[in-house]
N, C-alpha and C positions, 0 to 999 in steps of 0.2 A: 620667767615663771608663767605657767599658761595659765586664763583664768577660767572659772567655774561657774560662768553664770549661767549657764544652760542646762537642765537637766532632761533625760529623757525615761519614762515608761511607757510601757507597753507600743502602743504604734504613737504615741501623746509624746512632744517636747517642750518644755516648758521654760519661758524665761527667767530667771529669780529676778533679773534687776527691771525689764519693762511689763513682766508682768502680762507677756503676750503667750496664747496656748494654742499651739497647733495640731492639725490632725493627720499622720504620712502626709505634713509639709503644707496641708491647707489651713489658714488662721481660724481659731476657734472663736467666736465671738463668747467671751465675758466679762462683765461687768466691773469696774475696779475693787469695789468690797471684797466680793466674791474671789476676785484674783488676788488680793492680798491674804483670807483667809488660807487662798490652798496652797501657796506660799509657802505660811506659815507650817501647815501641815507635812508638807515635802521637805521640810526643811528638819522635821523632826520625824520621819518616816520611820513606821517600827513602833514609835510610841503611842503611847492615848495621851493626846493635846486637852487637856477640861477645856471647860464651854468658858472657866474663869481666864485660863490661859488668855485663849483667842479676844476673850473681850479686851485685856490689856492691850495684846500685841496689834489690835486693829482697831480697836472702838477707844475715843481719849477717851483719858479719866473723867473729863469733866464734861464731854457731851453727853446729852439727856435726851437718849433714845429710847425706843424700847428694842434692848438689846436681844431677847429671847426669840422676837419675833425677827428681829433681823438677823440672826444668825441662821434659826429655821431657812431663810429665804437666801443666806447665799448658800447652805449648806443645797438646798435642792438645784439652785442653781448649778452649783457645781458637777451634781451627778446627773445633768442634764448636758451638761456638754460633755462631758468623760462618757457618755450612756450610759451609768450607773443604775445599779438599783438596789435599795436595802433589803431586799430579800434575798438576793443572789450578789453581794459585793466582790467586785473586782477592783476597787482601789480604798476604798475610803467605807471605812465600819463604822457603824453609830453603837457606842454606851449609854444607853439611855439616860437622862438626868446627869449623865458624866461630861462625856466628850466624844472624840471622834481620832481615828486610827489612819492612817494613809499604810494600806498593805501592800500595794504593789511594789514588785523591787524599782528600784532608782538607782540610773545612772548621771554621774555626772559628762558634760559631755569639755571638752576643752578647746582648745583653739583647733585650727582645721587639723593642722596635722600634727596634734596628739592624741592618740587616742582615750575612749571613755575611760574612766575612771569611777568604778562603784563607789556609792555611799556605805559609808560603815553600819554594817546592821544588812543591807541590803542583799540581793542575788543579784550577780551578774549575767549580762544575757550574751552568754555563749554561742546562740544564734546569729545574730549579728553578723551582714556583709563588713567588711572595710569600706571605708566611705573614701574616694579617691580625692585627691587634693587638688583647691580649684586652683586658677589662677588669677589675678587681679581683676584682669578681659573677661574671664567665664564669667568672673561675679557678677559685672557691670551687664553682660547681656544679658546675664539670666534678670537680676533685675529690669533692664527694660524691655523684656519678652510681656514678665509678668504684672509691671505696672500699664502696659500697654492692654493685657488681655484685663485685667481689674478694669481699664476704663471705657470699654468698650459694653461688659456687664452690669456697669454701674448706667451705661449711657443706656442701655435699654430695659431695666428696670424702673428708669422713671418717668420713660415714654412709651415700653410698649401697654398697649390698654390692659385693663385688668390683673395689671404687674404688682399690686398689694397684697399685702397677705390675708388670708380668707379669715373669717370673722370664726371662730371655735367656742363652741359651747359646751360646757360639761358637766353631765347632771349627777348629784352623788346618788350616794343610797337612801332611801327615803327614811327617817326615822319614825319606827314603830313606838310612840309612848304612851299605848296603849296597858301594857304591861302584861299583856299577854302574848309569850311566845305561840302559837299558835296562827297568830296574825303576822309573823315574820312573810310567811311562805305570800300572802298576801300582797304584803308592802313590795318585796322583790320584784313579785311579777306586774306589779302598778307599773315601777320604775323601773322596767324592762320595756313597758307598752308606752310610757312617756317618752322613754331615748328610738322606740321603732316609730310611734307617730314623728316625732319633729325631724328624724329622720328623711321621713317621706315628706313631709309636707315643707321643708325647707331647704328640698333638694335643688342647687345651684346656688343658694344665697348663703348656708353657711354650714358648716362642718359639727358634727357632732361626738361629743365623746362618752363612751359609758358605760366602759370593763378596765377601764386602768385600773388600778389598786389603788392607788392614792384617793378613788373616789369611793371604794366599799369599806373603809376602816368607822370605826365607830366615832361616833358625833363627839365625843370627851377629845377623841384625838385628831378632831379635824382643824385642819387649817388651810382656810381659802387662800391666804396668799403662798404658800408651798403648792396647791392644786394651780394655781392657774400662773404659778411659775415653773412648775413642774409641763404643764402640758401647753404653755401658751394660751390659754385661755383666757377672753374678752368675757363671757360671761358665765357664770356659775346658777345652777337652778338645786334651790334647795328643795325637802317635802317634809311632813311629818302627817302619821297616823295620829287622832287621839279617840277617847270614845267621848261621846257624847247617848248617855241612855241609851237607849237601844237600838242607837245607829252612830255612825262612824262620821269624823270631819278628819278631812282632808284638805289642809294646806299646801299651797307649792309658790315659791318662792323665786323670780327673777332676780338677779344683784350682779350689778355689772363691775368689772374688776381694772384696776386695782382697786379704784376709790369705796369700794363695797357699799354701794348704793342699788338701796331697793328700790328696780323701774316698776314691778308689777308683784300682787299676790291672788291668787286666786284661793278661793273660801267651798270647799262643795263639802254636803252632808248626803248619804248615802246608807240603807240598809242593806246585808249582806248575803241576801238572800239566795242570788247568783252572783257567787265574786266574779268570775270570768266576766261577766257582763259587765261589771261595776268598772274593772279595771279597764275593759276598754271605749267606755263612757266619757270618764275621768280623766283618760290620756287624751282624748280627742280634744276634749274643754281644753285641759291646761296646753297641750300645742296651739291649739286654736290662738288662744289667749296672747301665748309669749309671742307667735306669730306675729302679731300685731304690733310687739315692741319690737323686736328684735334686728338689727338692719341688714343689710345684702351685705355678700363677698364684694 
C-alpha cells in the first residue's frame, strides 16, 4: 500500500511527517511551530481549524506560553513562505477571533509511481504533467548534484564579503491621538517624509520599508512581532501625534526587534502654521536621530 506523506498545492509540496516545504522543488525555510501548525491545517483543508483547535494539536496543555501571540507569529509566518496575503488569500483565510481555513486544493502525493491522490473535500489538478519514474542511480545522483551545489552556496555565503543579510527597517503609520481627524492628512505625510528621509540618508547601510500593509493598519490591531516576521525586520520605528495647547508633540520611537527594546525616542513640539514645513523639519530630526543608532548592512 503506497504511503501518503506528501502533499502538494499549488506549485508548494509539503511533507506531513518531516515537516519540510518546498517551492517547484526548492526547500522553503520554516520554522518547526509554524510547520506543525500548517500541518495541522492541511490536514483538515476545507475546514475552519479554531485558534482552540491548533492550540491543543501544537501547543501542550500544560506549557505556559502566550499562545495568542504565538499563533499570530507562526500564522504570518506561514503566509510568508506560501507568499500569502490576507487581503487577497490564496491558501490559508483568517476568521477573526475564530480560526483559520487552508483553501487551496490538496493533493495527496504517493510513492513514485503512484499517482496523486486528491484529499476528500479538495480539487484535483488536472493540469498536472506525469512525473516519470526515477530510478535507484537517478535518485542517488540527483541527490549528489544537489548536495554538492547546497555546498558550494553555503561555502560562499559565509566567506564572500558582505554575504549577511541587510539590516530592514520598517516604519508604521504614525498615530494620530490627537482626536482630530483633520490631522490624519498631517500625520501621513510626516510618515511619508520620515520613511523618504532615512531612505536617503541610510542609503547603503540599510533597507527601508513603508507601504506594506501590515504597517498602515490601526495601532488596536498592531503587532510588532507579526510586522517584523512578516517583513524580516530588525527594527521597527513607531510615531504618535498628540496636542499639547496650541502646538502639537511629536514622538517617534526606535525598538529593535524581536526583543522589543527601545534604543531611541525623540520628543519635538511644533506649531502648525506651515505643515509642509513642519513635516519636513521633523523627518530630518527623527532620521538624523535614529541615524545614529541604527547599524550598517
Amino acid at each position: 500500500m503506497a504511503s501518503f506523506n506528501r502533499v502538494r498545492f499549488g506549485v508548494f509540496e509539503f511533507d506531513m511527517m518531516t515537516l519540510a516545504l518546498c517551492r517547484e522543488g526548492t526547500p522553503v525555510k520554516l520554522q518547526s511551530q509554524p510547520s506543525k501548525v500548517l500541518a495541522v491545517l492541511i490536514q483538515h483543508a476545507g475546514e475552519v481549524v479554531t485558534r482552540e483547535a491548533l492550540q491543543a494539536a501544537v501547543w501542550e496543555t500544560d506549557t505556559h506560553v502566550d499562545f495568542d501571540r504565538g499563533l499570530n507569529f507562526c500564522i504570518a509566518q506561514i503566509r510568508t513562505a506560501l507568499r500569502d496575503t490576507t487581503e487577497s488569500p490564496r491558501f490559508l483565510r483568517t476568521f477573526p477571533k475564530r480560526g483559520y481555513q487552508f483553501i487551496a486544493p490538496v493533493e495527496r502525493i504517493g510513492d513514485i509511481d503512484t499517482p496523486a491522490d486528491p484529499i476528500v473535500g479538495a480539487r484535483p489538478n488536472t493540469t498536472a504533467a506525469p512525473v516519470p519514474a526515477l530510478t535507484r542511480r537517478h535518485v542517488f545522483v540527483l541527490a549528489a548534484a544537489i548536495l554538492s551545489v547546497l555546498g558550494v552556496v553555503a561555502a560562499y555565503r559565509w566567506t564572500a564579503p558582505g554575504a549577511r543579510s541587510p539590516v530592514k527597517v520598517a516604519v508604521a503609520l504614525f498615530d494620530n491621538e490627537t482626536g482630530s481627524a483633520e490631522l490624519d492628512e498631517f500625520i501621513s505625510g510626516l510618515t511619508d517624509q520620515v520613511v523618504a528621509q532615512l531612505t536617503v540618508s541610510g542609503a547603503e547601510r540599510y533597507l527601508v520599508i513603508g507601504n506594506a500593509s501590515v504597517l498602515r493598519v490601526p495601532r488596536a490591531q498592531r503587532d510588532l512581532t507579526v510586522i517584523a516576521s512578516t517583513l524580516g525586520s530588525s527594527y521597527i520605528i513607531l510615531g504618535q501625534l498628540q496636542r499639547h495647547e496650541s502646538r502639537v508633540r511629536v514622538l517617534a520611537h526606535l525598538i529593535r526587534m524581536p526583543d522589543q527594546t527601545h534604543i531611541w525616542v525623540t520628543r519635538q513640539e511644533r506649531t502648525l502654521d506651515d505643515p509642509l514645513a513642519v513635516q519636513s523639519e521633523l523627518a530630518k530630526i527623527i532620521a538624523t536621530e535614529f541615524n545614529r543608532k541604527l547599524p550598517g548592512l
